[in-house]
C-alpha positions in Angstrom: 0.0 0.0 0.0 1.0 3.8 -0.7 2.3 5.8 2.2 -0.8 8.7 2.1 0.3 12.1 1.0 0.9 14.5 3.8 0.3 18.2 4.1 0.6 21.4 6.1 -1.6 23.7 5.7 -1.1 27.7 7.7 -3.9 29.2 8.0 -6.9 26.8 7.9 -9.8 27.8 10.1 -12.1 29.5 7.2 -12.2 30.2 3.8 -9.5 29.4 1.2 -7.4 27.8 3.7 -10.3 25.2 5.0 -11.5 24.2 1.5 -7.5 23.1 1.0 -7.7 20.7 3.9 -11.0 19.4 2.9 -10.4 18.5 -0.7 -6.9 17.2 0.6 -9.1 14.8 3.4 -11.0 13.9 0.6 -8.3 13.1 -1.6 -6.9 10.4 1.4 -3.9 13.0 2.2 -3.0 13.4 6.2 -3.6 16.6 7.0 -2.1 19.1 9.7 -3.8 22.5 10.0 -3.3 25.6 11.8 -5.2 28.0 13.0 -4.9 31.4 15.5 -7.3 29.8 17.7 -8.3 26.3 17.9 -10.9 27.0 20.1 -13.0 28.4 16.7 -11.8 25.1 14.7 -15.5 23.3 15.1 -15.4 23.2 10.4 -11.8 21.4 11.1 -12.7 19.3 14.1 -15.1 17.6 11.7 -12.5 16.6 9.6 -11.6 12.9 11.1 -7.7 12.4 11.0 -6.7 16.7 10.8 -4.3 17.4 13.6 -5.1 21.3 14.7 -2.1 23.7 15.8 -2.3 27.1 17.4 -0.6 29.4 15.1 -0.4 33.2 14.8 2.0 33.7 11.9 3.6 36.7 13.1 4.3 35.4 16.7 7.9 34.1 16.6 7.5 32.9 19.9 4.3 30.4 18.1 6.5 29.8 15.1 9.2 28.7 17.6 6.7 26.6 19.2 5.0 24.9 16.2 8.6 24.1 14.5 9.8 22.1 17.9 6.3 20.2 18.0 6.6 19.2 14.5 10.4 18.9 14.5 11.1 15.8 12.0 8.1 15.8 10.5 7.8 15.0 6.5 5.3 16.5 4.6 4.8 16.2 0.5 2.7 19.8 1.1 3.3 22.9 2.7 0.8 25.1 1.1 0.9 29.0 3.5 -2.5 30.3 2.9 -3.0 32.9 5.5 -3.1 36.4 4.5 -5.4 39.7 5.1 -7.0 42.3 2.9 -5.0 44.9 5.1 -6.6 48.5 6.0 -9.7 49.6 4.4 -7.9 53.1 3.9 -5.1 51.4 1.2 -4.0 55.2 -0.1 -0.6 55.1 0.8 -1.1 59.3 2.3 -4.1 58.4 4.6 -3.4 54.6 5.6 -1.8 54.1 9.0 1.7 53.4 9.3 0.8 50.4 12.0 -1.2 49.0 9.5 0.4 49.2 6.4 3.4 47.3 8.6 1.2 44.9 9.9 -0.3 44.2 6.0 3.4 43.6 4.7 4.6 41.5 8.0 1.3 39.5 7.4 1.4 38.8 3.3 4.9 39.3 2.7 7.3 38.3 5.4 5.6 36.0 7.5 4.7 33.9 4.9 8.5 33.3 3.9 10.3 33.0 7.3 7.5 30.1 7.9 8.5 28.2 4.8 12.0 28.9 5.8 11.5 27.1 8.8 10.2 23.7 7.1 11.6 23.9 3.8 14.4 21.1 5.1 10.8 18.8 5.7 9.3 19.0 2.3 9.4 15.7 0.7 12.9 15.7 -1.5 12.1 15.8 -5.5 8.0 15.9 -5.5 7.8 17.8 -2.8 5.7 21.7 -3.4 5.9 24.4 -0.9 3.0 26.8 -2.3 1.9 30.3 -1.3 -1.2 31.9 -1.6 -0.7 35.4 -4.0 -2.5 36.8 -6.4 -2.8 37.9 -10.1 -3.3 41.4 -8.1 0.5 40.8 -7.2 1.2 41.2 -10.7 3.4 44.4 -11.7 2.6 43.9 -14.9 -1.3 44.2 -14.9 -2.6 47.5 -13.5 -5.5 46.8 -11.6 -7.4 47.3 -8.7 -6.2 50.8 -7.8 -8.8 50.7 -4.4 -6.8 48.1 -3.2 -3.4 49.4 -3.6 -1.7 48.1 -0.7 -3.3 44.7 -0.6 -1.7 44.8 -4.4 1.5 46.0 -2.9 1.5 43.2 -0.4 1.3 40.5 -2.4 4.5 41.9 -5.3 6.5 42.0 -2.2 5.5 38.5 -1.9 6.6 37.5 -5.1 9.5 38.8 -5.3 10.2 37.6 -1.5 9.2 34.0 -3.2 12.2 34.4 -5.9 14.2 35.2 -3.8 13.8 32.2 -1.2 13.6 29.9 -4.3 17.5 31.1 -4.8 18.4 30.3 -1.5 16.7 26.4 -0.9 19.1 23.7 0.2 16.9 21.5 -1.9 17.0 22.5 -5.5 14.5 19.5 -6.3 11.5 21.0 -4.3 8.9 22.5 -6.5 7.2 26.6 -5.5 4.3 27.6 -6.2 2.9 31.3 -6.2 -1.4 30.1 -6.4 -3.6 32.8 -7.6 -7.1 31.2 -6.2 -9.5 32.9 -8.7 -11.9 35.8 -7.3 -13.3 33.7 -4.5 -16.6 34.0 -2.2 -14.9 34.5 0.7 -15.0 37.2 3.6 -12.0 38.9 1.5 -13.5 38.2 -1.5 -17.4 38.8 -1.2 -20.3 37.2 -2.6 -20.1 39.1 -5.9 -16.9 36.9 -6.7 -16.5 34.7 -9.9 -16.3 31.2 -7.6 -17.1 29.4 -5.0 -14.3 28.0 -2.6 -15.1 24.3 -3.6 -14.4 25.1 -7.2 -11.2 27.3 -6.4 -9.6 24.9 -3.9 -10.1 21.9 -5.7 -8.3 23.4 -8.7 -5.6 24.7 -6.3 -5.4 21.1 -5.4 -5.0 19.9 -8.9 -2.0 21.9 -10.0 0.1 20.9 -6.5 -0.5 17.1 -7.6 0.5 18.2 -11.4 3.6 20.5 -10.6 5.2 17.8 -8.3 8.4 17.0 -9.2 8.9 19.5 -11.8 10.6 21.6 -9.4 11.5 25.6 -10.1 9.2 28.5 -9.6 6.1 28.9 -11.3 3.2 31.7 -11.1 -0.1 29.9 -11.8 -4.0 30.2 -11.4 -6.3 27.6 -10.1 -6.4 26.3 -13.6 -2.7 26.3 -14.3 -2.8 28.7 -16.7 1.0 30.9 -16.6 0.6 34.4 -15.2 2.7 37.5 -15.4 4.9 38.2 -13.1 
């Protein structure tokens, strides 16, 4: 019998980052999941077999924590889904300098110092670290000017994902930057394009079909190529 595929998924208590771990429970993949608090899990704890962690992504001290706990773990999946809209003021004059750092540490630099932490425990040669961005992180597509920083946020993490591809001890892993679709979600609203089933299980699809090709790609939900 074939070891099941394992995964871990940040950021996992709604939305995007729940409809990953339940098309992956579906699909017969072992699942670990975390969330900021576990004590609003109830969608997760349905889940038979989903190990829950406490996680706050910015927390070092909860980073610290989660990387000792799952110290020697394996996984075939580390997909970092959270992320926030940031202020709802996103002119670069009237936002708040708090927030604008908090946006950046959130999107950009958490996700990155995470995956730096567990890259060494993604499964050699089909292994796929994957980060959720955006086709609003594109430089090259001028869009969305009411959501400036949000757009801002998720360039930075782009071009934070190139760079940490450069610097992997493990040239054989694959990394994906996931644009999800415009999803129903609390970021996205209800007049989005999809639903989360749709989006996630096409997220889903491309990890299995990008493993072991290894580099950096920039894909949709659908796997088409998007500009950087």
């Amino acid at each position: 019998m074939t070891a099941a595929k394992t995964a871990l998924i940040i950021g996992a208590s709604r939305g995007l980052g729940l409809g990953l771990v339940k098309r992956l429970h579906e699909n017969g993949w072992q699942v670990t999941a975390t969330v900021r608090d576990p004590q609003k899990a109830d969608a997760l704890r349905a889940l038979p077999g989903v190990q829950i962690k406490a996680l706050d992504m910015n927390n070092r001290q909860q980073l610290d924590a989660l990387d000792r706990e799952l110290h020697g773990q394996v996984y075939d999946l580390l997909f970092v889904n959270a992320g926030v809209k940031g202020p709802a003021e996103q002119n670069a004059e009237q936002a708040l300098q708090e927030d604008i750092g908090e946006l950046f540490l959130t999107n950009a630099i958490a996700p990155i110092r995470l995956a730096q932490r567990f890259a060494a425990q993604i499964r050699s040669n089909t292994g796929v670290i994957a980060f959720m961005s955006s086709v609003l992180g594109s430089i090259t597509i001028p869009d969305a000017p009411e959501l400036a920083l949000y757009k801002a946020s998720k360039a930075a993490l782009n071009s934070m994902t190139n760079t940490f591809v450069t610097q992997l001890a493990d040239p054989t892993l694959t990394v994906l930057a996931m644009h999800p679709g415009w999803v129903k979600t609390d970021m996205g609203g209800e007049g989005a394009d999809l639903d989360i089933e749709t989006s996630t299980a096409g997220l889903v699809e491309q990890v299995q079909a990008y493993a072991g090709k290894g580099g950096l790609h920039f894909i949709n939900y659908k796997g088409d190529t998007l500009l950087w």
